[in-house]
C-alpha positions in Angstrom: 8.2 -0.9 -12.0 5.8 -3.1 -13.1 5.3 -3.2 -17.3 1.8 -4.2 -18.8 1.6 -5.2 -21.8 -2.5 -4.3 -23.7 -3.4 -5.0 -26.5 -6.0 -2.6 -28.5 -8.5 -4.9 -27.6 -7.5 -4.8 -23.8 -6.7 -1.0 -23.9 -10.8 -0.3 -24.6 -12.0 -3.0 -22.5 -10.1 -4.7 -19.6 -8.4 -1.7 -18.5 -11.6 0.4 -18.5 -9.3 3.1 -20.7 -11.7 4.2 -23.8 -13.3 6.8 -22.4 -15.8 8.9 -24.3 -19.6 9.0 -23.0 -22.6 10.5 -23.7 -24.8 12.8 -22.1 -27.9 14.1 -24.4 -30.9 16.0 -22.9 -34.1 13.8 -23.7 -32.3 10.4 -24.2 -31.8 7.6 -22.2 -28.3 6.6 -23.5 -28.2 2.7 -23.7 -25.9 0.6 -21.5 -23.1 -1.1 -23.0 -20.3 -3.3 -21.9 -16.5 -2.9 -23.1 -16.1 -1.9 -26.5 -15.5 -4.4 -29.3 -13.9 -4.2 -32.4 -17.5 -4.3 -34.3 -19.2 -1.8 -32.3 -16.5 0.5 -32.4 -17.4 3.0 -34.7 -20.8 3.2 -33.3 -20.4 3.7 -29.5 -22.1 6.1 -27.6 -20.7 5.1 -23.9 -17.8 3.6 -22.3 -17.7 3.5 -18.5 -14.4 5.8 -17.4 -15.5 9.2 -18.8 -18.6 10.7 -19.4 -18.6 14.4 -21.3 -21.7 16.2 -20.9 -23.5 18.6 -23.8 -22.8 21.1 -21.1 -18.5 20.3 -21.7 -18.7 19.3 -18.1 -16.8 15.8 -17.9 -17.5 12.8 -15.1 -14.2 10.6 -14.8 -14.5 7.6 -12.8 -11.7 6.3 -10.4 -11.7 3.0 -10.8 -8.9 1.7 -7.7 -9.9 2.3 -4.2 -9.1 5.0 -2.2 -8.1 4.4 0.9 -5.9 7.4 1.7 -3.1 7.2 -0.9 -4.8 9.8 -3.0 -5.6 8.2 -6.4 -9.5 8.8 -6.0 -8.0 12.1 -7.4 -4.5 11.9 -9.0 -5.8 8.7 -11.3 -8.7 11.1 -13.3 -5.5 13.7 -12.9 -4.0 11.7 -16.0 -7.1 11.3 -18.1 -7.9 14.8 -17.5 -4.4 15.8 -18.5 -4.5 14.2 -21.6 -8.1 15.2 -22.3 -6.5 18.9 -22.3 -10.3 19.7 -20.3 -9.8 22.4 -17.3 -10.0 20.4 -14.0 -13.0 22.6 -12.4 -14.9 21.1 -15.1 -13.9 17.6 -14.1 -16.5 16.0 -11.2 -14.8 12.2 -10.2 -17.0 9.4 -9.5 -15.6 5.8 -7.8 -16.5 3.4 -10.5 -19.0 0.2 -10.3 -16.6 -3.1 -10.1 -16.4 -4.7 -13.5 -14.2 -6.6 -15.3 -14.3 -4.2 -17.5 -11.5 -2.0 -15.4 -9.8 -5.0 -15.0 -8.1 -6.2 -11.3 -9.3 -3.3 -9.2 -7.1 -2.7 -5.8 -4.8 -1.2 -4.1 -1.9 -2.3 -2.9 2.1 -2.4 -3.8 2.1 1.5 -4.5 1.2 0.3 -8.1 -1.9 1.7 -9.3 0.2 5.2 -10.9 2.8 2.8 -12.3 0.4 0.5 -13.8 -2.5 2.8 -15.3 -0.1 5.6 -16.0 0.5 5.2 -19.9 -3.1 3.3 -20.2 -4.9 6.4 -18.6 -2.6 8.7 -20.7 -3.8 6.7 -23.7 -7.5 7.1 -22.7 -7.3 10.5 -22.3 -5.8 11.4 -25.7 -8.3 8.7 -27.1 -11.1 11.0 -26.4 -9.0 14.1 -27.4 -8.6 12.7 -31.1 -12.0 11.6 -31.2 -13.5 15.2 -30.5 -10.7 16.9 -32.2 -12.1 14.3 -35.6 -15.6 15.4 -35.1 -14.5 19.0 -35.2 -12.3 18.9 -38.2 -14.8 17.1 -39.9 -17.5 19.6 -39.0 -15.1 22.4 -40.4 -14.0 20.3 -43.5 -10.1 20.9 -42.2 -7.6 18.6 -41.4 -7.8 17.1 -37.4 -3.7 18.1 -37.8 -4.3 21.5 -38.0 -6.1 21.3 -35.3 -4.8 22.1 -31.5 -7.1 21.5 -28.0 -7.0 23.7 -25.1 -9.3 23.4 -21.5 -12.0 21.4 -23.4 -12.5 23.3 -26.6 -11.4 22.0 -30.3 -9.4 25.2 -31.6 -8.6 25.9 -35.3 -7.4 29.3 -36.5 -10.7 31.9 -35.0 -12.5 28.6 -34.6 -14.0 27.1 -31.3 -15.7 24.6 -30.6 -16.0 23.3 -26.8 -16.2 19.3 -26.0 -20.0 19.7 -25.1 -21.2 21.0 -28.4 -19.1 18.2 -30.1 -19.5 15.2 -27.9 -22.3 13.7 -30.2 -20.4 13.7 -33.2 -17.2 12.5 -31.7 -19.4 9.4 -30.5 -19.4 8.2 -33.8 -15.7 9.0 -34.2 -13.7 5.5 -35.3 -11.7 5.2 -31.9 -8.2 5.8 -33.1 -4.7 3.2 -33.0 -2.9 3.2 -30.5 0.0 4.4 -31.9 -1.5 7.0 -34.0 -2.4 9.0 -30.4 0.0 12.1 -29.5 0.6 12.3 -26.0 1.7 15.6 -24.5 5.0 16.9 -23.8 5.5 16.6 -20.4 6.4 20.4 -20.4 3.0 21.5 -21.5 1.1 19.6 -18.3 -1.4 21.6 -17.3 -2.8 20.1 -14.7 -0.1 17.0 -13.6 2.3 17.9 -11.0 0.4 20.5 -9.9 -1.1 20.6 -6.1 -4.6 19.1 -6.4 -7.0 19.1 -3.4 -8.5 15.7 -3.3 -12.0 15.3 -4.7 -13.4 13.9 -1.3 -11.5 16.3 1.1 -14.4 18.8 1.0 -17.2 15.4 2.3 -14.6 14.3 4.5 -14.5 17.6 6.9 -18.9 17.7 6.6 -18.8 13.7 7.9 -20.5 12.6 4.3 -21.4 8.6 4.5 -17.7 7.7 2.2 -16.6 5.3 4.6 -17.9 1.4 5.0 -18.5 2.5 8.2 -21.0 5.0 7.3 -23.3 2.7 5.0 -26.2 2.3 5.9 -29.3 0.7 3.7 -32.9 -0.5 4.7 -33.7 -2.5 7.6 -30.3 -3.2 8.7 -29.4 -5.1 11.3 -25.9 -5.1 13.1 -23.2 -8.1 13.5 -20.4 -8.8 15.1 -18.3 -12.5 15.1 -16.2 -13.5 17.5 -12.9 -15.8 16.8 -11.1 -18.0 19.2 -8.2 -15.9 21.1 -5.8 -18.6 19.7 -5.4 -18.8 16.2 -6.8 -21.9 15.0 -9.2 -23.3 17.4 -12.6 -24.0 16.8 -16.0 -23.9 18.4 -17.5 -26.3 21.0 -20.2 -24.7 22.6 -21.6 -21.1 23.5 -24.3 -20.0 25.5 -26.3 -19.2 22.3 -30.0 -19.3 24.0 -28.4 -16.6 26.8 -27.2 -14.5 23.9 -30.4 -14.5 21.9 -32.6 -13.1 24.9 -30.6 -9.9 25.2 -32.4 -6.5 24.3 -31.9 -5.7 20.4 -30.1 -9.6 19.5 -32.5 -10.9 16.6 -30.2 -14.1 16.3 -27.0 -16.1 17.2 -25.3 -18.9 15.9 -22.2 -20.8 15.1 -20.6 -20.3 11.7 -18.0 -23.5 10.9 -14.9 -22.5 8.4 -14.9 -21.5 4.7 -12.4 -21.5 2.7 -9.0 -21.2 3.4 -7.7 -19.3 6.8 -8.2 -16.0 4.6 -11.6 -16.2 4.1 -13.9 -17.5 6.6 -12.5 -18.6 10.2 -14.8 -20.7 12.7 -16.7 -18.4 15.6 -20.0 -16.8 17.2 -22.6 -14.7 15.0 -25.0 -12.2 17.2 -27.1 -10.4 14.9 -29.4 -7.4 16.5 -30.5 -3.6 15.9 -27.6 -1.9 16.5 -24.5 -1.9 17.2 -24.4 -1.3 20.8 -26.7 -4.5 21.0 -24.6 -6.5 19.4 -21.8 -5.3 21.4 -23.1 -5.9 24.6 -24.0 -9.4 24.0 -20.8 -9.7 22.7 -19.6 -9.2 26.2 -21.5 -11.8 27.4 -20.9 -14.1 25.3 -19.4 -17.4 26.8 -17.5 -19.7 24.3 -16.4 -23.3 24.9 -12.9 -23.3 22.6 -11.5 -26.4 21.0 -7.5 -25.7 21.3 -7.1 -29.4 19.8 -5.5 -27.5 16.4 -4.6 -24.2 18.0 -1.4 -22.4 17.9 1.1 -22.4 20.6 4.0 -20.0 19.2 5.6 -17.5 21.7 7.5 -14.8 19.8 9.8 -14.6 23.3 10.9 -18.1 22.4 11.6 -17.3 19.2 13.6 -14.0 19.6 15.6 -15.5 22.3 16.5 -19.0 19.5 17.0 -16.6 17.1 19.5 -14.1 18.3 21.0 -17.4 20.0 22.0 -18.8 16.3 22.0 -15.9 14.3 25.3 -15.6 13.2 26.0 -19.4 13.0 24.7 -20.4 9.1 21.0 -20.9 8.2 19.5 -24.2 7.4 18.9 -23.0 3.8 21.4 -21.3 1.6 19.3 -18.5 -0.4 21.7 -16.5 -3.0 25.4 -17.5 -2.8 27.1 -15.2 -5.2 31.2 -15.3 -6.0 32.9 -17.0 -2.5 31.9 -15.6 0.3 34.5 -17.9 2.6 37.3 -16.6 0.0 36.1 -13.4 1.3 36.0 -13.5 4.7 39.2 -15.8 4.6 40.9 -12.7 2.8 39.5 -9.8 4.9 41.4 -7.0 6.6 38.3 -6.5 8.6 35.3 -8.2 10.2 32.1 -6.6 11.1 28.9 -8.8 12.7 26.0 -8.0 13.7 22.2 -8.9 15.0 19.3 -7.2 14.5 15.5 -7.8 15.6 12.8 -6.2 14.5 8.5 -7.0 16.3 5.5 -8.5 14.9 3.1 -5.3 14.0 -0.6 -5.1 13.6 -2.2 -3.5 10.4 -4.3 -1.0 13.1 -6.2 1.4 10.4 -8.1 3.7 12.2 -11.9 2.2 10.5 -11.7 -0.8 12.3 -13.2 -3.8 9.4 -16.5 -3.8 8.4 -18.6 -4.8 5.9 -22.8 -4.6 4.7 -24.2 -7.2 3.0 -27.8 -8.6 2.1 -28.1 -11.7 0.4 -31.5 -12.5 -1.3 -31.7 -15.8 -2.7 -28.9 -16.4 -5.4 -28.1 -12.7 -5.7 -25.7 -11.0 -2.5 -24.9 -6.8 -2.7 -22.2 -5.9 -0.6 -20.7 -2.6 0.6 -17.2 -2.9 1.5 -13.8 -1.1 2.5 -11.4 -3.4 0.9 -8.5 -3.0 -1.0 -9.1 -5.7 -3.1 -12.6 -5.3 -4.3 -12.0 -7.6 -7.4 -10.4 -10.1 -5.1 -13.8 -10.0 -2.8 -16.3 -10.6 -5.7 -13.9 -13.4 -7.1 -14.0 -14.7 -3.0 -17.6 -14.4 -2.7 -18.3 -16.6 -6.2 -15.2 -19.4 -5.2 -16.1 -19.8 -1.9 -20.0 -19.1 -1.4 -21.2 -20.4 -4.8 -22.7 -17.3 -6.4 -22.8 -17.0 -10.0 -20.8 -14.1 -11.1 -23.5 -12.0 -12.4 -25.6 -12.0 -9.0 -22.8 -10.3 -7.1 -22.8 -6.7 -6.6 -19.9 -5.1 -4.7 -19.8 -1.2 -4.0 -16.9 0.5 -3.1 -16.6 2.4 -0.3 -13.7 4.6 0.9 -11.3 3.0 3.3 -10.4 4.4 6.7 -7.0 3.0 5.9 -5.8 0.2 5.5 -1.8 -0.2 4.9 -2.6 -4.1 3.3 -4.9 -5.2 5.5 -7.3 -4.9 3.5 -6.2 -6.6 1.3 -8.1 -10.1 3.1 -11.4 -10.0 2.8 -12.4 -12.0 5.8 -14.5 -9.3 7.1 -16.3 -9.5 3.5 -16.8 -13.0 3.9 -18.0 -12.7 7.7 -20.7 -10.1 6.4 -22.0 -12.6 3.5 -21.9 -15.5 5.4 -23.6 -14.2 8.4 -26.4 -11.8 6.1 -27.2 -15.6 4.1 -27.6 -17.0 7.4 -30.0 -14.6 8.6 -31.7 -13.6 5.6 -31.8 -10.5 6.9 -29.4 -6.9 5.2 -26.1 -6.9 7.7 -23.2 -4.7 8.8 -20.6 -6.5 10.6 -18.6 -4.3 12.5 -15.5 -4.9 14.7 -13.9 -3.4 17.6 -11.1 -2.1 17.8 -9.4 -5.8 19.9 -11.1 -7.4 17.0 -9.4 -5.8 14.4 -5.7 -6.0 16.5 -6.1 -9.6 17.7 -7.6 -10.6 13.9 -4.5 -9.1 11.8 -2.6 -11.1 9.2 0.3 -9.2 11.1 4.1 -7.9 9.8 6.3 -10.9 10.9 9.3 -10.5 13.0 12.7 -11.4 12.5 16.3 -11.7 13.4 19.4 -10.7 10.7 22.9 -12.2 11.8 25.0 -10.0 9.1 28.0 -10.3 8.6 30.7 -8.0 6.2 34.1 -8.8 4.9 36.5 -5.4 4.3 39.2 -4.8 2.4 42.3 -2.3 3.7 40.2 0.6 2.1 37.2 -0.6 4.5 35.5 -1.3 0.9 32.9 -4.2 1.2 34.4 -7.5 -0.2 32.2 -10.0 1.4 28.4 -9.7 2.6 26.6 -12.1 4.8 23.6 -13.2 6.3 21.4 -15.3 8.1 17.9 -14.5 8.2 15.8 -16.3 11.0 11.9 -15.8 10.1 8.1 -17.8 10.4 5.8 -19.4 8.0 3.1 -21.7 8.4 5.0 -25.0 7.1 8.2 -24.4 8.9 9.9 -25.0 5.8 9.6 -21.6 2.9 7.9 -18.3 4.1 4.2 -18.6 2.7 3.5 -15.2 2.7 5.2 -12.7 1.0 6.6 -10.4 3.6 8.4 -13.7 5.5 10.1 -13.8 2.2 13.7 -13.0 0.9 13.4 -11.4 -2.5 16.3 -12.3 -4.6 17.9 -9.1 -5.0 17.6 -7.3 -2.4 20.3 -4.2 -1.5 23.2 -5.0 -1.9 22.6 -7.6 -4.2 24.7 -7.2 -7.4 26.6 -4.3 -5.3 28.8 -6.8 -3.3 30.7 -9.4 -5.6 30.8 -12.5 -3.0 26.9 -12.1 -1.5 25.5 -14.8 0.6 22.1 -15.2 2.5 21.0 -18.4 4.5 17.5 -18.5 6.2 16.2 -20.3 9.1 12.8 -21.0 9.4 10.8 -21.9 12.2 7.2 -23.1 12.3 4.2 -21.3 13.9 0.7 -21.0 12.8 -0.1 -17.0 13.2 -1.0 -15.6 9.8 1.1 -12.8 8.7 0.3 -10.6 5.6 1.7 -7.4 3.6 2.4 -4.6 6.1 3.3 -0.9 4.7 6.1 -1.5 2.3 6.2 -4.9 2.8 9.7 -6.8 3.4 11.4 -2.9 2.8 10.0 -1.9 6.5 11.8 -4.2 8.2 14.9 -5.1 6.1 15.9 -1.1 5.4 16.7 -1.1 9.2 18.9 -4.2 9.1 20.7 -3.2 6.6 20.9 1.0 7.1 22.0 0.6 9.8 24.4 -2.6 9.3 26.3 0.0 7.0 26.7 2.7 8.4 28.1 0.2 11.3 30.9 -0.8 9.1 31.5 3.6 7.7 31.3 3.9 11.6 34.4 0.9 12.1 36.3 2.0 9.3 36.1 5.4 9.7 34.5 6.4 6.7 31.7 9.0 5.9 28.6 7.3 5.8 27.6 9.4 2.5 30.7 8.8 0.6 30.7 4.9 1.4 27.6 4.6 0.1 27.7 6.8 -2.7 31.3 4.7 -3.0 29.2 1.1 -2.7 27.1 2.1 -5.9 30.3 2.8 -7.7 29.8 3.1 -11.5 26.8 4.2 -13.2 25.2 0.7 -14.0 21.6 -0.9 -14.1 21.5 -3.7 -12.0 18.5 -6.4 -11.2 16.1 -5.4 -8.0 13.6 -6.5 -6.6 10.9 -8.4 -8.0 11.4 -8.1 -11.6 12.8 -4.7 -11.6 15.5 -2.2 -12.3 18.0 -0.3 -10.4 19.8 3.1 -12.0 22.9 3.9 -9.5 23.0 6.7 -11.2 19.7 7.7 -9.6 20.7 6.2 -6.2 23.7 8.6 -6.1 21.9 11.4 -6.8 18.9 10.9 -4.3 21.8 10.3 -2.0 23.7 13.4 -2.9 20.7 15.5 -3.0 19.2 14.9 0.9 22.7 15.3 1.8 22.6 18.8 0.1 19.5 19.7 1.7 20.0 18.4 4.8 23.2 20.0 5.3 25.0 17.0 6.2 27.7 16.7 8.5 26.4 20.5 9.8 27.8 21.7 13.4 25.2 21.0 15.9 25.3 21.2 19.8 26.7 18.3 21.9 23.2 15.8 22.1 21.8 16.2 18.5 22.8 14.7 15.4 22.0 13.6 12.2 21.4 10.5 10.6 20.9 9.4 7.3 19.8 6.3 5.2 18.7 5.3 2.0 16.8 2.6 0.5 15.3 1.5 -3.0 11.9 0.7 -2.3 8.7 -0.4 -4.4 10.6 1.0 -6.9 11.3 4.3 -5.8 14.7 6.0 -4.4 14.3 7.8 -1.3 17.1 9.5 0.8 16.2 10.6 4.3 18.1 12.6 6.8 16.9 12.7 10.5 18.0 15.5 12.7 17.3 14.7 17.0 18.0 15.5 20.1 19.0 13.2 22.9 18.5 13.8 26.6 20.4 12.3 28.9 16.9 10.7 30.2 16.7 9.0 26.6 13.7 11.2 25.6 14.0 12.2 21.9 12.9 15.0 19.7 13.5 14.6 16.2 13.8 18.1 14.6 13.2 17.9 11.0 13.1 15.2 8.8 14.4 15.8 5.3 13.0 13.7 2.2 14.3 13.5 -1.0 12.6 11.6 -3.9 13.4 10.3 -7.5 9.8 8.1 -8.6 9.8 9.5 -11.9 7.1 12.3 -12.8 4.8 13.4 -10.1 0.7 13.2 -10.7 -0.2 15.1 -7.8 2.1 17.5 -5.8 0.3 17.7 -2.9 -0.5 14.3 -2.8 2.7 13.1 -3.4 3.9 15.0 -0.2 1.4 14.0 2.0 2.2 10.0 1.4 5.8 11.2 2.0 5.0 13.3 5.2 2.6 10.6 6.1 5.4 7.9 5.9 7.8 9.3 7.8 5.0 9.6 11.0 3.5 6.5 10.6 7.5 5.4 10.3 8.4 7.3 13.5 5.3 6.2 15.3 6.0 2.6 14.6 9.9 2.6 15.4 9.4 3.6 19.0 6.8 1.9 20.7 4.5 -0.1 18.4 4.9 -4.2 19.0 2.7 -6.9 19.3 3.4 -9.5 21.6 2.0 -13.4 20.9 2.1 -15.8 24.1 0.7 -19.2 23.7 -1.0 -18.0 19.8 -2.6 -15.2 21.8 -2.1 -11.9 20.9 -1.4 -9.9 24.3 -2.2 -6.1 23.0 -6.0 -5.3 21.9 -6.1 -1.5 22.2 -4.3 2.1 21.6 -3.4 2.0 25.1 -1.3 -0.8 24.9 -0.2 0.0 21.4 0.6 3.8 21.6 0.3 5.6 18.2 3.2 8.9 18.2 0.9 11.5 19.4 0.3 15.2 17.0 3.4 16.8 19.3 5.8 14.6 18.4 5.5 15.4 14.5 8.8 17.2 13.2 9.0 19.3 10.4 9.6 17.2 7.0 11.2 18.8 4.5 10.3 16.9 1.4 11.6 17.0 -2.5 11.4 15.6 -5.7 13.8 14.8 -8.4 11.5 14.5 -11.5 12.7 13.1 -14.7 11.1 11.5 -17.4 11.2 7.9 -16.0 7.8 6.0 -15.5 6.4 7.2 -12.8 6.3 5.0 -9.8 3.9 4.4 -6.4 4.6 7.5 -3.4 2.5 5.1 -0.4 5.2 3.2 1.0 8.2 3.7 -0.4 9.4 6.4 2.4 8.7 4.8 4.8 11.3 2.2 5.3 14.4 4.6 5.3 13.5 6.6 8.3 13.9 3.6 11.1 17.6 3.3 10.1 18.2 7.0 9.8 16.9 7.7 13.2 19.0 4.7 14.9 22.0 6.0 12.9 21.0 9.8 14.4 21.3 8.3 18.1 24.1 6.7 17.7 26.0 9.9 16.6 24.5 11.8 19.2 24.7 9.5 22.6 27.1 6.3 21.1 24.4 4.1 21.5 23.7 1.7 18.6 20.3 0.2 18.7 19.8 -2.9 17.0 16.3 -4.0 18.0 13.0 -2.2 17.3 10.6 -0.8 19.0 13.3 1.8 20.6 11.0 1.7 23.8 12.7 -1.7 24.3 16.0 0.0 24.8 14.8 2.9 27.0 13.5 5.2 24.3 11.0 7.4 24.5 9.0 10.9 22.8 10.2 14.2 24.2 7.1 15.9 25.9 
């Protein structure tokens, strides 16, 4: 959990909270930037809600959508607090502006961070219209109550609309003077919510970056060496630029760092299948001279070779670990291995730009769209003010959209040209061109006492970055406490760290997607040795009710670990009867600061084709925003989860990436889905981010689910590696 810290002035402006507008019949209501402490008591507009004379409200959504639902659960708060009817609520993606603050989405963090800000807002306006209404009556604003956008005191109504005027000259109130609700009187949070775009999305409205389309557009695409790294010698530029439909090509040297513009190939034309078909014709001369070389086969061969022997760098080295292991009744080790994965949203990257002069608009998918206007000023010289960026919804993006190369491709190529253009990738343009998920190899090791109770806890962590000396990006690192930090007295972790050039970047619950099945299914290994129940070990392992440090700067409650591991138990039935070939498995994990408990059920043939039966969910992440949303990113996790556990890889040979398509990197097809079961435990803790965190439990609970029904333990992802495959 994240904690931000506004001030007053903050509140109104940076985090686009104050939220009252202004809609007269007649007037032209004047354009203002965040409120300041001078023109408070005079405002007539603010930029995240607009209330109509009609008592119709506009609230804006101010992070970008790209799947995770908070287009809709976002206004869901403000709305709440408002106390207005949500059929009278129409959402609007806002304009970027510093104003809202750092708009993006990423780190399930956009409920955890706006929640008590967006509340605030909300109850902001509420006050304010409640103060014009007791000061049209002559009462006090105590005496009065709110309810689904009318003012309400004793036979007395007034709605929002009728008041809205009068509560625009309202002196915004403190913050601490605001009354939130009960959470018991939510009217419209935790309810199921259809999301405000569902009904454009089935009628193929232009939402998506893909769809933009403005005048006198021309097409783009840009072409990258194969091997990260290399530059341009020559091309066959002249050939190029004689094809039907190309209006231009050129070469486009490096801008920026590796995450903003790389060296390749412009062809500019009239449409995309121009564009593309030149592209296939294209011939480039590479310059390898500074190209990577790294083989993942190499490494993955080194690094289950030395990964139980100690790391070159000690991490964390808690109590004695060697007093631990010298002392143990038991000894369990272990390797695990886990692929490099490709981002692969299903809108491959695109972007629309038009530069004129020193002003550039853009239209872009990108989860960062604060991070691409910032880009655009550092590393193209445009003053602040003459960059536009409008937000578009993304066809996915699971962090990679997060870079903004394809945003910097668009401007770079549209200032080149002069001319309005779309760059648009394939789909081997968007799998070879990833900042990918890093592999990895975990040597553990675990010291046990008589009772098979952990007394010693070991690893070696082999992984990548650029330097060859500390991970550079974050899901290469080791965060300090990761499970079972602080759980184990005598902890140790040792990395090794090898050198390549590939970028990597945040995939789906980054560092969680990969370490969860490490270290699931290390553990229930060692119930498995000592003959132990894998429920009551764990629940055993989080011992007393405690709050211990996690993860980057946050919390965990045991307490609520046990009882997202007691519940899915519950549900799930655990340790249930079930013919000789299916199983169970479960696992837990604390994730972007949500506790999630998943139990698989499968079925094993003897030809090692799996169907996995039902997969049950259970939840604590505080208060939910938006039932139905909240179970979709569950529901969606576990699939994308499955999908990527048995057959999704990348392999890199000589810095080439060898897989450019679906049919060498087969999604789980609609078939294969189980049912999922999913549940929350609510309580009145912040609420916290539902788009990754269950996803990394589900890898280990299905490994642990074969192993109970066939004896096989898999250590090494995808499980096609090992025989695996879907049940027809």
């Amino acid at each position: 959990m994240t904690n931000i810290s506004l001030n007053r002035r903050a509140f109104l402006g940076a985090s686009g909270a104050l939220v009252i507008a202004v809609s007269i019949p007649g007037c032209k209501p004047k354009g203002i930037g965040p409120i300041t402490d001078k023109d408070i008591k005079s405002m007539t507009l603010n930029a995240h809600v607009e209330v109509a004379t009609d008592g119709s409200v506009t609230i804006m959504a101010p992070h970008p959508e790209i799947g995770q639902g908070v287009k809709t659960s976002l206004p869901m708060i403000v709305a709440e607090e408002l106390d207005v009817s949500w059929d009278k609520v129409t959402v609007k993606q806002s304009v970027i502006d510093e104003k809202y603050g750092y708009q993006f989405a990423g780190g399930s963090l956009s409920v955890p961070m706006l929640w008590q800000p967006l509340r605030e807002a909300g109850a902001t306006a509420r006050a304010m219209l409640v103060s014009a209404a007791a000061a049209h009556w002559a009462v006090e604003a105590k005496d009065c109550s709110t309810e689904d956008g009318y003012v309400i005191h004793g036979d007395n109504r007034l709605g929002y609309g009728d008041l809205v005027e009068a509560a625009a000259k309202q002196a915004v109130p403190e913050k601490d003077s605001l009354k939130l609700k009960d959470p018991k009187d939510f009217n419209i949070l935790g309810r199921r919510i259809t999301g405000v775009d569902n009904l454009a999305i089935v009628t193929g409205q232009p939402l998506f970056g893909i769809d933009q389309k403005i005048e006198n557009m021309h097409y783009a695409t840009y072409s990258k060496c194969p091997a990260v790294g290399g530059t341009v010698k020559s091309a066959n530029l002249d050939a190029v630029k004689s094809m039907p439909g190309i209006s231009d090509a050129f070469v486009l040297e490096a801008v920026g760092k590796e995450d903003v513009l790389k060296p390749g190939v412009a062809i500019v034309g009239t449409s995309t299948f121009a564009v593309f078909k030149a592209k296939e014709a294209l011939e480039v001369d590479w310059d390898l001279t500074s190209a990577a070389s790294f083989n993942w086969s190499e490494f993955l061969e080194q690094g289950k070779a030395g990964a139980l022997l100690k790391g070159n760098t000690t991490l964390f080295d808690d109590g004695n670990v060697d007093t631990a292991f010298g002392q143990a009744k038991t000894t369990v080790e272990r390797v695990y291995a886990y692929p490099f994965l490709p981002h692969a949203p299903l809108e491959p990257q695109n972007c629309t730009a038009y530069v004129q002069g020193d002003k550039v608009e853009i239209w872009a998918p990108t989860q960062t769209p604060t991070g691409a206007v910032q880009m655009v000023v550092k590393d193209f010289g445009f003053a602040a003010e003459n960059v536009t960026l409008n937000q578009t919804r993304c066809g996915g993006g699971f962090g990679r959209r997060l870079f903004n190369d394809f945003v910097a491709e668009a401007v770079a190529i549209s200032k080149k040209s002069g001319l309005p253009t779309k760059v648009q990738w394939t789909r081997p343009d968007g799998m070879t061109n990833d900042y990918f998920r890093p592999g990895g190899v975990h040597g553990c090791a675990a010291a046990l006492d008589e009772e098979g109770k952990i007394k010693g806890w070991k690893v070696n962590f082999h992984t990548l970055s650029n330097d060859g000396k500390t991970p550079g990006r974050s899901p290469n690192a080791y965060m300090g406490n990761e499970f079972p930090r602080h759980l184990v007295e005598n902890y140790q972790v040792n990395e090794t760290v090898t050198k390549m050039a590939i970028p990597t970047g945040w995939w789906r619950a980054p560092i969680s997607n990969a370490f969860a099945f490490v270290y699931g299914s290390f553990l229930h290994e060692i119930a498995h040795e000592t003959n132990q129940d894998y429920v009551q070990m764990l629940l055993g392992l989080y011992g007393d009710d405690q709050i211990i440090p996690g993860p980057q700067g946050t919390e965990i409650d045991t307490n609520r670990a046990k009882g997202v591991i007691r519940a899915v138990a519950e549900r799930s039935n655990w340790g249930k009867s079930l013919p000789k070939g299916r199983a169970q498995g479960l696992s837990y994990y604390y994730s972007h600061s949500g506790y999630i408990g998943e139990v698989v059920e499968l079925e094993v043939s003897a030809d090692k084709r799996i169907k996995v039966h039902k997969v049950d969910v259970v939840a604590d992440v505080g208060p939910i925003v938006n039932m139905s949303g909240a179970e979709n990113q569950c529901a969606g996790s576990v699939i994308d989860g499955l999908s990527t556990m048995m057959n999704l890889r990348v392999d890199i040979q000589n810095g080439r990436i060898m897989q450019g398509n679906f049919d060498e990197y087969p999604l789980m097809r609609m078939p294969n889905t189980p049912d999922i079961d999913v549940h929350f435990i609510q309580s009145a803790n912040p609420p916290t981010g539902l788009g990754e965190p269950a996803l990394p439990p589900l890898a280990p609970a299905v490994c642990n689910a074969i192993f109970a029904a066939t004896g096989e333990r898999v250590r090494e992802l995808p499980l096609s590696k090992s025989g695996y495959s879907f049940s027809a």
